[in-house]
ROKE-510578 format. One record per residue (C-alpha): x, y, z; residue in one letter; residue number from 1. Coordinates in Angstrom, 3 decimals. Layout:
N
<pt><X>X</X><Y>Y</Y><Z>Z</Z><residu>A</residu><num>NUM</num></pt>
...
This chain:
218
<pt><X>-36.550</X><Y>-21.276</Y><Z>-56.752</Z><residu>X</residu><num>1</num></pt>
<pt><X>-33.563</X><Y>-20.561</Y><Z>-54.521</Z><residu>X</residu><num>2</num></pt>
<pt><X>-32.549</X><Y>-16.460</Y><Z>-54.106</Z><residu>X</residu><num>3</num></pt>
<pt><X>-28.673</X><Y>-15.532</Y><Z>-54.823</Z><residu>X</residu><num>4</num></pt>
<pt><X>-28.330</X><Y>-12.950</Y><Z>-51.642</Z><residu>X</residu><num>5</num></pt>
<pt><X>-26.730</X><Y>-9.517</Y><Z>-52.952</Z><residu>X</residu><num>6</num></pt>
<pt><X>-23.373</X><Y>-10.022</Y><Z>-51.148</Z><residu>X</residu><num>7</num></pt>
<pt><X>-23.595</X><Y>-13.057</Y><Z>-53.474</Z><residu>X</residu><num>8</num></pt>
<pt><X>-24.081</X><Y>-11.226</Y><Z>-56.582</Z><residu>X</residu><num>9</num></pt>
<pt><X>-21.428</X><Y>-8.954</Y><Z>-55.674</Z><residu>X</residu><num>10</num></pt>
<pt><X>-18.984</X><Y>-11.571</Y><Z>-55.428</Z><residu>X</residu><num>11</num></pt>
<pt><X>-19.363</X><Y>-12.566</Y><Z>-58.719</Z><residu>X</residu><num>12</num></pt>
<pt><X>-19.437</X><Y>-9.730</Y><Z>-60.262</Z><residu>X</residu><num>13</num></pt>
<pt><X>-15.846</X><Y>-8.963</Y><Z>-58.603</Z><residu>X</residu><num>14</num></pt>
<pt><X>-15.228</X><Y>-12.655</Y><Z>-59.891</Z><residu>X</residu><num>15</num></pt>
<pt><X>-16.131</X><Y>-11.713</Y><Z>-63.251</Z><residu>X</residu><num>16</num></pt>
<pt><X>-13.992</X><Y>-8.270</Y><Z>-63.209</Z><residu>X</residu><num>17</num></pt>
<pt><X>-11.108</X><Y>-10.542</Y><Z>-62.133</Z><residu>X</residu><num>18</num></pt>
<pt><X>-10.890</X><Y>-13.019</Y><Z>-63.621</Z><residu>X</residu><num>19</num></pt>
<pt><X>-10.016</X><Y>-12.056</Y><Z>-67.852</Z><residu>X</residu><num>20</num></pt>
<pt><X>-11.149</X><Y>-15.226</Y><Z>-69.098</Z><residu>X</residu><num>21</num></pt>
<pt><X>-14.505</X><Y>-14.382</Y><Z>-67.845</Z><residu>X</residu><num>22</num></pt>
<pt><X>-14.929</X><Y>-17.660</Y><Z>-65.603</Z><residu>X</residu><num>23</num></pt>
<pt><X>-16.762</X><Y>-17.356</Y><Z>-62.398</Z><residu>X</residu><num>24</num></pt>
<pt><X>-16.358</X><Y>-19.260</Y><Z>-59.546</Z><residu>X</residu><num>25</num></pt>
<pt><X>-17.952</X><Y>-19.732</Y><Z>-55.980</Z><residu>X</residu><num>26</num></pt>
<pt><X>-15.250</X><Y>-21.507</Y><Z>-54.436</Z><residu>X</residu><num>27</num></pt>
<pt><X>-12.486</X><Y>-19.187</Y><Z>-52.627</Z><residu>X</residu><num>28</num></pt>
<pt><X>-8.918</X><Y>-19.609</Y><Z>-53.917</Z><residu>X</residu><num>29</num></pt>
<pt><X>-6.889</X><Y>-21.219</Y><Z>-51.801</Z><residu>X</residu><num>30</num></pt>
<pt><X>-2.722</X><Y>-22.912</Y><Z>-52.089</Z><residu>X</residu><num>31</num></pt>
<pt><X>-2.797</X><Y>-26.040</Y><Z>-50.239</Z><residu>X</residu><num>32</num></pt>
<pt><X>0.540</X><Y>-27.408</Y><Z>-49.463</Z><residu>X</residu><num>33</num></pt>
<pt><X>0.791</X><Y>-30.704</Y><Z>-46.996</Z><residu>X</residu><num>34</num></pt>
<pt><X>3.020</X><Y>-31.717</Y><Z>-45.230</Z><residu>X</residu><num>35</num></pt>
<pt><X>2.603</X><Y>-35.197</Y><Z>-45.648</Z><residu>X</residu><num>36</num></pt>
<pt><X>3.108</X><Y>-37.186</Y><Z>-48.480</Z><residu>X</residu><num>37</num></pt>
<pt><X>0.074</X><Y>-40.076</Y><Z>-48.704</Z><residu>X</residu><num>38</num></pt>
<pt><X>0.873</X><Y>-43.742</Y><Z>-50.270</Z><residu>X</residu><num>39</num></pt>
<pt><X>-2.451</X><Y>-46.055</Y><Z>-50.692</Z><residu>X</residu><num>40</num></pt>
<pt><X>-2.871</X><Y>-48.634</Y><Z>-51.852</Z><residu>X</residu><num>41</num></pt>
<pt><X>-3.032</X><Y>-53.026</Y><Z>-51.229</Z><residu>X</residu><num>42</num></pt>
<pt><X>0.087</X><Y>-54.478</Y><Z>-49.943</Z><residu>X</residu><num>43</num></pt>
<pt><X>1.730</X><Y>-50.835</Y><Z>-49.985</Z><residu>X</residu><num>44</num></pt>
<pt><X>3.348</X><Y>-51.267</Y><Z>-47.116</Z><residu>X</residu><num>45</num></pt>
<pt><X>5.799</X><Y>-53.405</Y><Z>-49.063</Z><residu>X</residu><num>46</num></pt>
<pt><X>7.421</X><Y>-50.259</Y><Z>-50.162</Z><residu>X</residu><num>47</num></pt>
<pt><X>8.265</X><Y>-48.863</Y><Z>-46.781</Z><residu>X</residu><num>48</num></pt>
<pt><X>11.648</X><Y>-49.680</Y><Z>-46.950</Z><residu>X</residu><num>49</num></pt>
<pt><X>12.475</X><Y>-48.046</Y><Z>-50.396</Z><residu>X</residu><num>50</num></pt>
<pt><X>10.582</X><Y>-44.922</Y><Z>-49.041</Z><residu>X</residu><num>51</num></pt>
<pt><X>13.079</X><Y>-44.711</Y><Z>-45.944</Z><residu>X</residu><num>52</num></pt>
<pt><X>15.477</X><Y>-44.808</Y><Z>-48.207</Z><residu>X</residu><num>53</num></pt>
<pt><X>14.102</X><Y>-41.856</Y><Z>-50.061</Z><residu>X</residu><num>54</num></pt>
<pt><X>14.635</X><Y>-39.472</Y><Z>-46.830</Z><residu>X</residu><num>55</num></pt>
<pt><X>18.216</X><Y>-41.249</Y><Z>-46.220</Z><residu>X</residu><num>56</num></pt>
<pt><X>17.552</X><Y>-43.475</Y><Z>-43.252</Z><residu>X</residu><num>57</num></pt>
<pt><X>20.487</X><Y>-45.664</Y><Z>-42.421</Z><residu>X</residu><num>58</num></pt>
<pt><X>18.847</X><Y>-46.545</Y><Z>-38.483</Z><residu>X</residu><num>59</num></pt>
<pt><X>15.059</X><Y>-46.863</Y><Z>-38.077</Z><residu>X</residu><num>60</num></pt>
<pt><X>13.136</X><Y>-47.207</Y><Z>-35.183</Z><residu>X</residu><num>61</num></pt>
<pt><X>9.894</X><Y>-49.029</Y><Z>-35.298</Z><residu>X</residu><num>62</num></pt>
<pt><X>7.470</X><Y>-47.652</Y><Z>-32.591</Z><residu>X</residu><num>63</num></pt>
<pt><X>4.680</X><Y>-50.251</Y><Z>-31.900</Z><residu>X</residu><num>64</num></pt>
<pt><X>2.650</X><Y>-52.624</Y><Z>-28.931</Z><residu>X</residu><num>65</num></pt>
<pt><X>2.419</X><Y>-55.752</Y><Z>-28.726</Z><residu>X</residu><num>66</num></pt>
<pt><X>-0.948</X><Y>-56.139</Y><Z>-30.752</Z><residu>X</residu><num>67</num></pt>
<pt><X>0.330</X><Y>-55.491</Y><Z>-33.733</Z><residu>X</residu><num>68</num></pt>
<pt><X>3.157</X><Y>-57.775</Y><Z>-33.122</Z><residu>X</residu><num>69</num></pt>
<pt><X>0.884</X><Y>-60.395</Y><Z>-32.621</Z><residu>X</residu><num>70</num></pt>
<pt><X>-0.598</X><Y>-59.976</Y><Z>-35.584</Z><residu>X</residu><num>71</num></pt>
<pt><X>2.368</X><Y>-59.823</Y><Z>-37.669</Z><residu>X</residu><num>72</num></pt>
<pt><X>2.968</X><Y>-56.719</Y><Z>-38.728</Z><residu>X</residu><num>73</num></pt>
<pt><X>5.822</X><Y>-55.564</Y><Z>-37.004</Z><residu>X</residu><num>74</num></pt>
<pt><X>7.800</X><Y>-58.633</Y><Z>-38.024</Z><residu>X</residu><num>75</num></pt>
<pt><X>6.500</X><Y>-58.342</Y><Z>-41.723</Z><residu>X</residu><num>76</num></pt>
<pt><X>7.989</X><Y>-54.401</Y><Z>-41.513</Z><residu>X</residu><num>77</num></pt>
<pt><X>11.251</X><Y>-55.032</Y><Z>-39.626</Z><residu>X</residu><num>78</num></pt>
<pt><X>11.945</X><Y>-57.716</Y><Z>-42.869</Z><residu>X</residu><num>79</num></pt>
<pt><X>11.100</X><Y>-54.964</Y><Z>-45.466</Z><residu>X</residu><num>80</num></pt>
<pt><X>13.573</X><Y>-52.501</Y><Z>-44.051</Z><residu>X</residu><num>81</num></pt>
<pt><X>16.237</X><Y>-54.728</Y><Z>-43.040</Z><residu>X</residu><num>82</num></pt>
<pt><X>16.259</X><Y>-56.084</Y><Z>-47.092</Z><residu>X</residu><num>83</num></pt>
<pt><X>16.840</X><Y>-52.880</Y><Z>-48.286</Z><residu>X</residu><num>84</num></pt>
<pt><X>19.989</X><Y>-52.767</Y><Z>-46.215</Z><residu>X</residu><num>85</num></pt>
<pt><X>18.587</X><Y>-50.773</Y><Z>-43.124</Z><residu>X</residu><num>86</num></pt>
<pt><X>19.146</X><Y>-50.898</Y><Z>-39.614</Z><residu>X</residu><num>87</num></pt>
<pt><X>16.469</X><Y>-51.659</Y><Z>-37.612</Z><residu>X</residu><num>88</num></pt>
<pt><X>15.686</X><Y>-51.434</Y><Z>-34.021</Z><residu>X</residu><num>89</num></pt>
<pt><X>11.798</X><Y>-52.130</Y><Z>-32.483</Z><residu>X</residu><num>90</num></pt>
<pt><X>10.222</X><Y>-50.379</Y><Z>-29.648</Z><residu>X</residu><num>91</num></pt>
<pt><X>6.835</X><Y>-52.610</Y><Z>-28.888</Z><residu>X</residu><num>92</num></pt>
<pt><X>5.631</X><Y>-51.377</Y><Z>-25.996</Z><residu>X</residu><num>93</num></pt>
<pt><X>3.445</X><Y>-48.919</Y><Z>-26.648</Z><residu>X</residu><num>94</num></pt>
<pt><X>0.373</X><Y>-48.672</Y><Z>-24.358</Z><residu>X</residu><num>95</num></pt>
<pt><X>-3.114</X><Y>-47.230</Y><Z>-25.157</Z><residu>X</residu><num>96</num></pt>
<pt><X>-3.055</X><Y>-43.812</Y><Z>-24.653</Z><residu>X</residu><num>97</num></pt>
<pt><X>0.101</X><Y>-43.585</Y><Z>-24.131</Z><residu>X</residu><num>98</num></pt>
<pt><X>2.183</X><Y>-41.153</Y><Z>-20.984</Z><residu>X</residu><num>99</num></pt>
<pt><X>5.418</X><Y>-39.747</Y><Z>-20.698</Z><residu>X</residu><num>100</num></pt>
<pt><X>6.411</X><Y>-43.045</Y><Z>-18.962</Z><residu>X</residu><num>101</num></pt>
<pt><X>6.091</X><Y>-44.719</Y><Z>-22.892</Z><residu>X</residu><num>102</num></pt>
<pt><X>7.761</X><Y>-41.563</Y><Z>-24.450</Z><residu>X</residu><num>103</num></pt>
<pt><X>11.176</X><Y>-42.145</Y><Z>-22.533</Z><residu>X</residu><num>104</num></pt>
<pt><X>11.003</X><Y>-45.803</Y><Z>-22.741</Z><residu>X</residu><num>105</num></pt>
<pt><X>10.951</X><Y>-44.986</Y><Z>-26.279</Z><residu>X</residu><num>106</num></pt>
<pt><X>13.566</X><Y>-42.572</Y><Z>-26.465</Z><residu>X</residu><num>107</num></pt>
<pt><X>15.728</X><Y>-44.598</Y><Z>-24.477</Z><residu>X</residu><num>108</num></pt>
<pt><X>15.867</X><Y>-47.429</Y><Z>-27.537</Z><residu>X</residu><num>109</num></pt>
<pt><X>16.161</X><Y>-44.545</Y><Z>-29.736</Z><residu>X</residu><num>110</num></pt>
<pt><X>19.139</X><Y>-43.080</Y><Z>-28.106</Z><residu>X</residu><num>111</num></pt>
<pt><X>20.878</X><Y>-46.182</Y><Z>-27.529</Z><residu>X</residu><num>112</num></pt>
<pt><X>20.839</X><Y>-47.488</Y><Z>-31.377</Z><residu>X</residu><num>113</num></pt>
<pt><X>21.817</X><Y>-43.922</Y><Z>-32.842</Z><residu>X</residu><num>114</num></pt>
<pt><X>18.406</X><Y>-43.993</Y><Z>-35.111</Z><residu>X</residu><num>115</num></pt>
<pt><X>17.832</X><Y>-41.521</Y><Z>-38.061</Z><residu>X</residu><num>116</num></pt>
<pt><X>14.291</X><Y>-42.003</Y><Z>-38.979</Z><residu>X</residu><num>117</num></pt>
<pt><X>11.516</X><Y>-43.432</Y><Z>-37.263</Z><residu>X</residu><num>118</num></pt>
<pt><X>8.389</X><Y>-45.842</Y><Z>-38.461</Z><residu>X</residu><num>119</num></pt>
<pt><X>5.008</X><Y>-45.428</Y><Z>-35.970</Z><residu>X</residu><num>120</num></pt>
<pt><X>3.218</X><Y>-48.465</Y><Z>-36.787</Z><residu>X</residu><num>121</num></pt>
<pt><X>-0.383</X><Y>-49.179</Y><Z>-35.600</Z><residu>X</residu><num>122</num></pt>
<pt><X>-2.759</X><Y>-46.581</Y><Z>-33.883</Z><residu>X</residu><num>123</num></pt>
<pt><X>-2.949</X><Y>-43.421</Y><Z>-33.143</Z><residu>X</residu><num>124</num></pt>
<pt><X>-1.377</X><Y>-44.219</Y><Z>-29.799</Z><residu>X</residu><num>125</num></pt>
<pt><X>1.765</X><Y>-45.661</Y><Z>-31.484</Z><residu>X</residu><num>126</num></pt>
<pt><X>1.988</X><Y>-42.891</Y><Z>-33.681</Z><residu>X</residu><num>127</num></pt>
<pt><X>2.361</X><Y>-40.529</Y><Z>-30.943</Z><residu>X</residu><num>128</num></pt>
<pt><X>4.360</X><Y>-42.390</Y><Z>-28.829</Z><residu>X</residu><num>129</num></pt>
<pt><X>6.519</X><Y>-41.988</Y><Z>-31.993</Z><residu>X</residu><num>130</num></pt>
<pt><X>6.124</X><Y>-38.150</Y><Z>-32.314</Z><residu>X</residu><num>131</num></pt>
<pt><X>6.727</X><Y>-37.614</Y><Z>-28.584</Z><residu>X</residu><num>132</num></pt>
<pt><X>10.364</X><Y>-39.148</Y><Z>-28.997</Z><residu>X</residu><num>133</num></pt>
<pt><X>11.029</X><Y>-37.668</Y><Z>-32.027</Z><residu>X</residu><num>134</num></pt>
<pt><X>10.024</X><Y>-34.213</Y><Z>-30.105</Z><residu>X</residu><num>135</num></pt>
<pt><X>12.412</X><Y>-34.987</Y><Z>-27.087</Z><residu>X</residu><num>136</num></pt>
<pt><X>15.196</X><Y>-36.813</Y><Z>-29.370</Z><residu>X</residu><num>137</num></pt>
<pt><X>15.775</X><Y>-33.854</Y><Z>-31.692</Z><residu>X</residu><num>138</num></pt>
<pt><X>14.923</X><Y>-30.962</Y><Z>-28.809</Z><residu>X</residu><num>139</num></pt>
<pt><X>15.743</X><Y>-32.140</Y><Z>-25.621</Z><residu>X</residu><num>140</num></pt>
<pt><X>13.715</X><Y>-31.331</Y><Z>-22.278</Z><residu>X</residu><num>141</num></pt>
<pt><X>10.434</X><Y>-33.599</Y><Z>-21.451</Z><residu>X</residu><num>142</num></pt>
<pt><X>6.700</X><Y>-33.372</Y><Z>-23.103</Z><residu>X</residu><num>143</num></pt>
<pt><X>5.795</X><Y>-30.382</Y><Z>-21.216</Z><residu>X</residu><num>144</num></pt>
<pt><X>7.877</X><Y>-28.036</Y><Z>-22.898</Z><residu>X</residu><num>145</num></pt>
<pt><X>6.079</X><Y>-28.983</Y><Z>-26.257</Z><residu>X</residu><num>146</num></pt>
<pt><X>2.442</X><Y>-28.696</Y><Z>-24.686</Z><residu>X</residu><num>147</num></pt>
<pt><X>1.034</X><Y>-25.866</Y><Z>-27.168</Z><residu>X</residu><num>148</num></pt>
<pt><X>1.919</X><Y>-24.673</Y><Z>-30.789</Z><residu>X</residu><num>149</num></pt>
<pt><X>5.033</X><Y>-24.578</Y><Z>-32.007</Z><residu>X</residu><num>150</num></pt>
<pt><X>7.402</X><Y>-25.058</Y><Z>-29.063</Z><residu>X</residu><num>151</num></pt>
<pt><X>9.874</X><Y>-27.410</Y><Z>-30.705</Z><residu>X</residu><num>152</num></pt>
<pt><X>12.655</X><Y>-25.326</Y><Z>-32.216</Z><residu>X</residu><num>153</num></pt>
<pt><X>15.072</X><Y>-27.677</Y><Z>-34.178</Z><residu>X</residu><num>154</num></pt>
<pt><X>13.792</X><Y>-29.771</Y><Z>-36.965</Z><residu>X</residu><num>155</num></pt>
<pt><X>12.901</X><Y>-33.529</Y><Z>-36.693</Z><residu>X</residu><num>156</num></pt>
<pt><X>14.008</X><Y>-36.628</Y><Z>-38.011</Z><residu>X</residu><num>157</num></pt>
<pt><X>11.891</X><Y>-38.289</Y><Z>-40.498</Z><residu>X</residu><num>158</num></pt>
<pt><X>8.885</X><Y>-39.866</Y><Z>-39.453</Z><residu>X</residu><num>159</num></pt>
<pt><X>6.800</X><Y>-42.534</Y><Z>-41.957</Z><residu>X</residu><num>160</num></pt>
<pt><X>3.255</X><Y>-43.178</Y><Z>-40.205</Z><residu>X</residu><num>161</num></pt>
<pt><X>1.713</X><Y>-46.623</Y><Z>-41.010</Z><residu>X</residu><num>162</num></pt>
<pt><X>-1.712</X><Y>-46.798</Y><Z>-39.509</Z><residu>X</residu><num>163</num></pt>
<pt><X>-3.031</X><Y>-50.134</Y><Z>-39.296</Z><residu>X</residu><num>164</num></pt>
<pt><X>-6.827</X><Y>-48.715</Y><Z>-38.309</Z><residu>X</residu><num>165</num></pt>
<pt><X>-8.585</X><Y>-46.156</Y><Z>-40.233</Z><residu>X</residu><num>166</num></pt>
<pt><X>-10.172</X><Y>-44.189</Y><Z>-37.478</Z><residu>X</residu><num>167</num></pt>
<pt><X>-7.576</X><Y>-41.307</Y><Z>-35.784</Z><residu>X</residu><num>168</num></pt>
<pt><X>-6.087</X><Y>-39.417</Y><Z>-38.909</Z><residu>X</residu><num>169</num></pt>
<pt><X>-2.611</X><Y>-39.256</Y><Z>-36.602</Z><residu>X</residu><num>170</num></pt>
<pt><X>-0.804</X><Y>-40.056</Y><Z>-39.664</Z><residu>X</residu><num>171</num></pt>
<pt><X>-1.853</X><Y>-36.918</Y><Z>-41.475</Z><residu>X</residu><num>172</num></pt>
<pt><X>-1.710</X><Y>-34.515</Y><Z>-37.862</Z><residu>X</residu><num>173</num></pt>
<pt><X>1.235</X><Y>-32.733</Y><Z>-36.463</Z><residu>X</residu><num>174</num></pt>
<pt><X>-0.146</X><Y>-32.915</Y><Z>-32.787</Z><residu>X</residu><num>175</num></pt>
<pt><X>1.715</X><Y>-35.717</Y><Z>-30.101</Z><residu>X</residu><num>176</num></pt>
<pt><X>-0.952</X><Y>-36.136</Y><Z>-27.404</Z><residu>X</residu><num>177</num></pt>
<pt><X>0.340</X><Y>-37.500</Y><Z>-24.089</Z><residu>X</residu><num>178</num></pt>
<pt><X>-0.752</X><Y>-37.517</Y><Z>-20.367</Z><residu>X</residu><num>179</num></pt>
<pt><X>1.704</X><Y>-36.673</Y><Z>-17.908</Z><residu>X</residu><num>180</num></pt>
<pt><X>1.787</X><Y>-40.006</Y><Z>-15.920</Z><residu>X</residu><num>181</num></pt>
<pt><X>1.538</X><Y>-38.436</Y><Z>-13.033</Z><residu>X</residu><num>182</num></pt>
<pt><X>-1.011</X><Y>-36.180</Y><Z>-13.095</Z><residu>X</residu><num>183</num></pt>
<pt><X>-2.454</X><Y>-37.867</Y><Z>-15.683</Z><residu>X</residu><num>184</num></pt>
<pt><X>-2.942</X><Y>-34.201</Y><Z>-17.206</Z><residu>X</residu><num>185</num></pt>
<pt><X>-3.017</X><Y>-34.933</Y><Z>-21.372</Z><residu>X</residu><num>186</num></pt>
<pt><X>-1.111</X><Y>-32.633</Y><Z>-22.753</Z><residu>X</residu><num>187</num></pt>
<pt><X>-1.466</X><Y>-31.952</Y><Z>-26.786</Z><residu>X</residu><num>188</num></pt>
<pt><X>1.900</X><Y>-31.140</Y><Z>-28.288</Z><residu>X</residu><num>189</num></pt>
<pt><X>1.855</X><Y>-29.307</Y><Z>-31.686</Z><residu>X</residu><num>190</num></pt>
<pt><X>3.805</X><Y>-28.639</Y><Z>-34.419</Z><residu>X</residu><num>191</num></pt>
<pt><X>4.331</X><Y>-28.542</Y><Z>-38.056</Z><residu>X</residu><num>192</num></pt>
<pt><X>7.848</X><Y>-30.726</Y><Z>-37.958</Z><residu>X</residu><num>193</num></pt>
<pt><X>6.042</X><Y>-33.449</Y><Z>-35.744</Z><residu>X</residu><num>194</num></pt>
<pt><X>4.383</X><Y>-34.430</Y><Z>-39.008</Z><residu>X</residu><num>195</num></pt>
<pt><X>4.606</X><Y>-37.443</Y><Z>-40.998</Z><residu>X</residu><num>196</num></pt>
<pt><X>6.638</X><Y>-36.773</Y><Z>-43.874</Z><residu>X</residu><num>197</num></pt>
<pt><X>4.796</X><Y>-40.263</Y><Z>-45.249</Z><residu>X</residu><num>198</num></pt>
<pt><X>1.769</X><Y>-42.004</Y><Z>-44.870</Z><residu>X</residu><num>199</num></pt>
<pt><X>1.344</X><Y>-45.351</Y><Z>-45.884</Z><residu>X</residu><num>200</num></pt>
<pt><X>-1.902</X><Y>-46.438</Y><Z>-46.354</Z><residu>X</residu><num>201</num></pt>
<pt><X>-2.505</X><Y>-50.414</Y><Z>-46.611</Z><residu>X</residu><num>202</num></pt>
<pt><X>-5.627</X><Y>-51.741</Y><Z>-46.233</Z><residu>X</residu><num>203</num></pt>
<pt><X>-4.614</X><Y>-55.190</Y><Z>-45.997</Z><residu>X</residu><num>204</num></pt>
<pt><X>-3.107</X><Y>-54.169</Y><Z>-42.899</Z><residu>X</residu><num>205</num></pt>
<pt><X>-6.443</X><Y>-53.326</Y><Z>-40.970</Z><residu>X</residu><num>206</num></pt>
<pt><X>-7.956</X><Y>-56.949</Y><Z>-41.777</Z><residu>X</residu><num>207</num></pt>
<pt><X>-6.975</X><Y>-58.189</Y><Z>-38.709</Z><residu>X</residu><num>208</num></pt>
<pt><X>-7.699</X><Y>-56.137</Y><Z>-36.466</Z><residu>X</residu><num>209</num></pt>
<pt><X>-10.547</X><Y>-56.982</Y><Z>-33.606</Z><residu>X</residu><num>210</num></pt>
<pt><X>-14.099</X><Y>-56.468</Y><Z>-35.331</Z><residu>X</residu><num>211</num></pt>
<pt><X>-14.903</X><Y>-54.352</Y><Z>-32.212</Z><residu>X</residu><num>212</num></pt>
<pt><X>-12.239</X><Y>-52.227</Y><Z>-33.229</Z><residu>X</residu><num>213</num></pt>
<pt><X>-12.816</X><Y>-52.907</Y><Z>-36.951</Z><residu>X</residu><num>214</num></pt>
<pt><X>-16.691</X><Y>-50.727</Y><Z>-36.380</Z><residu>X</residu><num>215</num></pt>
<pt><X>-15.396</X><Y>-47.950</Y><Z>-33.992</Z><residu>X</residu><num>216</num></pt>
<pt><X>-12.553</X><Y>-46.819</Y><Z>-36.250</Z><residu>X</residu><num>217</num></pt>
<pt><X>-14.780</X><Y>-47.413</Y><Z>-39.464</Z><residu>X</residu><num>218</num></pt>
C-alpha cells in the first residue's frame, strides 16, 4: 500500500480549509491562456482563407520551399485565399534550416507587395523563416537584435502556421531559430508576439510527405 508523505497530508488539509465545498484536489491551480488559437481537423486547411479574413488580412504572404510546392500545397493555399478576395504573394524558397540569407530574401517579397498577414506553410523551417520576417518587417534591424527573450518591441502582423509534418510544434512556439550565415552561429529569437495567432492542423496535408520523413516527425 502506497504512503501519503506528511507535506502531502498537509496539502490537503489546506485544500480542504479552502476550498467551502469541501472538494480536494491534488492538482495545483493554474490559468492557462495561449496564444494560439488551434484548428484540426481533415481538409481544414480549406478554411484558411476565411480565417485570414478573421484577423483582417487584405495582402498575405505565403512563406514556403519548393517541396511543398511540389506536392501541391502551396498552389492548393494560394487558390483558397485568393477566392476569398485576398491578395496573395508566395515566397518558396525556404531552405532547411534556414539563415539570415532566407530571412531577407523573405522580407524583401514582403516589403515589396505591402503584405498584412503572413501564412508559414510546411516545416518548422518555413515557419521560422516566416517569424524571422515578421520580426524584422514590424521592428526593423537584422536577427541578432532578437537573439534572446523579448527583444522585439512593436507588435506583429498576423501569422497563421500550417504545418504540413507533425514533428516540430513551431506552430504552437513563439521562438524564430536562425543561423547567422556567416558564422553559422544559430541564434534562437523569442517572443510572445512571434506566435501563431492560428494553427491549422490538416492531416491530409502530411500524406505526402517522404515516408523517411513521415517516421522521424511521427
Amino acid at each position: 500500500m502506497s504512503k501519503i508523505s506528511g507535506k502531502t497530508k498537509e496539502r490537503v488539509a489546506q485544500d480542504a480549509r479552502l476550498n467551502p465545498r469541501g472538494a480536494v484536489s491534488f492538482v495545483p491551480a493554474f490559468d492557462y491562456q495561449p496564444r494560439t488559437r488551434i484548428i484540426f481537423g481533415l481538409n481544414s486547411v480549406d478554411s484558411v482563407g476565411e480565417l485570414a479574413r478573421e484577423l483582417g488580412a487584405r495582402t498575405v504572404l505565403v512563406v514556403t520551399d519548393p517541396g511543398i510546392v511540389t506536392a501541391g500545397h502551396a498552389d492548393r493555399v494560394e487558390h483558397i485565399l485568393q477566392s476569398c478576395g485576398l491578395g496573395v504573394v508566395v515566397f518558396d524558397e525556404v531552405r532547411e534550416n534556414p539563415t539570415t540569407r532566407d530571412v531577407d530574401q523573405c522580407l524583401a517579397v514582403a516589403k515589396s507587395a505591402g503584405i498584412d498577414t503572413i501564412v508559414g506553410l510546411g516545416g518548422g523551417s518555413s515557419m521560422d523563416t516566416a517569424k524571422g520576417c515578421n520580426f524584422l518587417l514590424t521592428n526593423g534591424g537584422r536577427m541578432k537584435d532578437y537573439w534572446g527573450v523579448s527583444k522585439a518591441g512593436r507588435p506583429m502582423l498576423p501569422f497563421i502556421a500550417i504545418p504540413t509534418t507533425a514533428g516540430t510544434g513551431s506552430e504552437c512556439q513563439s521562438a524564430a531559430l536562425i543561423a547567422d550565415e556567416r558564422t553559422h552561429q544559430k541564434m534562437a529569437c523569442l517572443d510572445p508576439k512571434a506566435a501563431a495567432r492560428i494553427a491549422v492542423l490538416d492531416p491530409a496535408l502530411t500524406v505526402s510527405q517522404p515516408p523517411l520523413v513521415t517516421s522521424h516527425s511521427n
